[in-house]
VEXTOR-961723 format. One record per residue (C-alpha): residue in one letter; x, y, z. Coordinates in nm, 2 decimals. Example, Ala and Ser with C-alpha at 12.3 -4.5 7.8 and 13.67 -1.06 7.14 Angstrom:
 aa   east  north     up
  A   1.23  -0.45   0.78
  S   1.37  -0.11   0.71
***
This chain:
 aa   east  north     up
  X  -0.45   3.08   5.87
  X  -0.72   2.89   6.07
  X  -0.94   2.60   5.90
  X  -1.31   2.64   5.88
  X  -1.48   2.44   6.16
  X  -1.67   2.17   6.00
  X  -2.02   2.36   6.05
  X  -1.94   2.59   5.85
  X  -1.88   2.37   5.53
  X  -2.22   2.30   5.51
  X  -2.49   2.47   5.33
  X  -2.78   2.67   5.48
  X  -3.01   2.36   5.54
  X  -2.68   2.13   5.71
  X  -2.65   2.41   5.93
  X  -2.98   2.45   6.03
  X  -3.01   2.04   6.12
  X  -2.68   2.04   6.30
  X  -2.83   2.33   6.52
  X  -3.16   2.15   6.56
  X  -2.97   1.84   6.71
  X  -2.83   2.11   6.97
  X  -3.16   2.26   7.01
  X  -3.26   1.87   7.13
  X  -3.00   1.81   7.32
  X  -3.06   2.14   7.50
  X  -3.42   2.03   7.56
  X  -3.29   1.74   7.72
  X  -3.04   1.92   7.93
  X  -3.32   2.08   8.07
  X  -3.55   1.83   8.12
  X  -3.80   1.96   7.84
  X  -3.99   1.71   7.64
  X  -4.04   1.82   7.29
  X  -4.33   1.73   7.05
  X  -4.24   2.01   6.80
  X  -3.93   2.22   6.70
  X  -3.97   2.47   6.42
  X  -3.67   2.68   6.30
  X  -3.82   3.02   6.34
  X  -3.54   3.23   6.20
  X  -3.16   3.14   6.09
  X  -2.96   3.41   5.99
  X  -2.73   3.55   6.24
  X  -2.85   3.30   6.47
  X  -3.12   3.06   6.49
  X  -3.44   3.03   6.69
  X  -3.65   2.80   6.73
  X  -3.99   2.75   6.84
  X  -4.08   2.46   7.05
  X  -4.41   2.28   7.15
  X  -4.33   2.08   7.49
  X  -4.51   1.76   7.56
  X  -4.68   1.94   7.83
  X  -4.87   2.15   7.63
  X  -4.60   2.46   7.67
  X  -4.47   2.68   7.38
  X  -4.13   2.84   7.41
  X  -3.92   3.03   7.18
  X  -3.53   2.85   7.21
  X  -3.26   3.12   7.04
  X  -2.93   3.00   6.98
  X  -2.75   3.13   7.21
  X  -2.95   2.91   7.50
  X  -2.85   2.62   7.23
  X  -2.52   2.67   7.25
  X  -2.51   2.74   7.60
  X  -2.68   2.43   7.70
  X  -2.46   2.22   7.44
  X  -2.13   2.44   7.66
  X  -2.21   2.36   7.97
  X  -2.35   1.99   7.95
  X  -2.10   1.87   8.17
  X  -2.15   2.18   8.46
  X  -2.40   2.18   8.69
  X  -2.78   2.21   8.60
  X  -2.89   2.57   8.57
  X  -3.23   2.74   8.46
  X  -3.33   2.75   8.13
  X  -3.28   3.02   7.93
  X  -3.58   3.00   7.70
  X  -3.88   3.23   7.68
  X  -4.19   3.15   7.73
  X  -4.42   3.22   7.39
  X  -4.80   3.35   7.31
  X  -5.01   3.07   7.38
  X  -5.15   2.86   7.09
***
């Protein structure tokens, strides 16, 4: 029998912070500037809206989070983030 990974210990809102620091540090990865993240949805996964410094609106799902957070050592790669309706 496995142990739980410490992730998912934590209630519905601890969950949803720890994936907002990956959703940041996936920003960062890819050289995005954020001056907004809004958990969208969070069920089977999360997503995430974010407003970029530059004025840009993009929809981050989780699966680009934990991608990003995956692969942080390989080398750079595109985004995979979509861009949203403007504001």
């Amino acid at each position: 029998m496995s142990t739980p990974s410490y992730f998912y210990t934590l209630d519905a809102e601890g969950q949803a912070q720890c994936m907002r620091r990956l959703a940041e540090a996936a920003l960062a990865r890819w050289n995005l500037a954020a001056q907004d993240i809004v958990l969208i949805k969070y069920r089977e996964n999360a997503v995430f809206r974010v407003d970029t410094t530059a004025g840009t609106r993009v929809a981050l799902p989780g699966a680009a989070v934990a991608t990003a957070s995956a692969t942080a050592s390989a080398s750079t790669g595109t985004p995979a983030v979509t861009a949203a309706a403007s504001r």
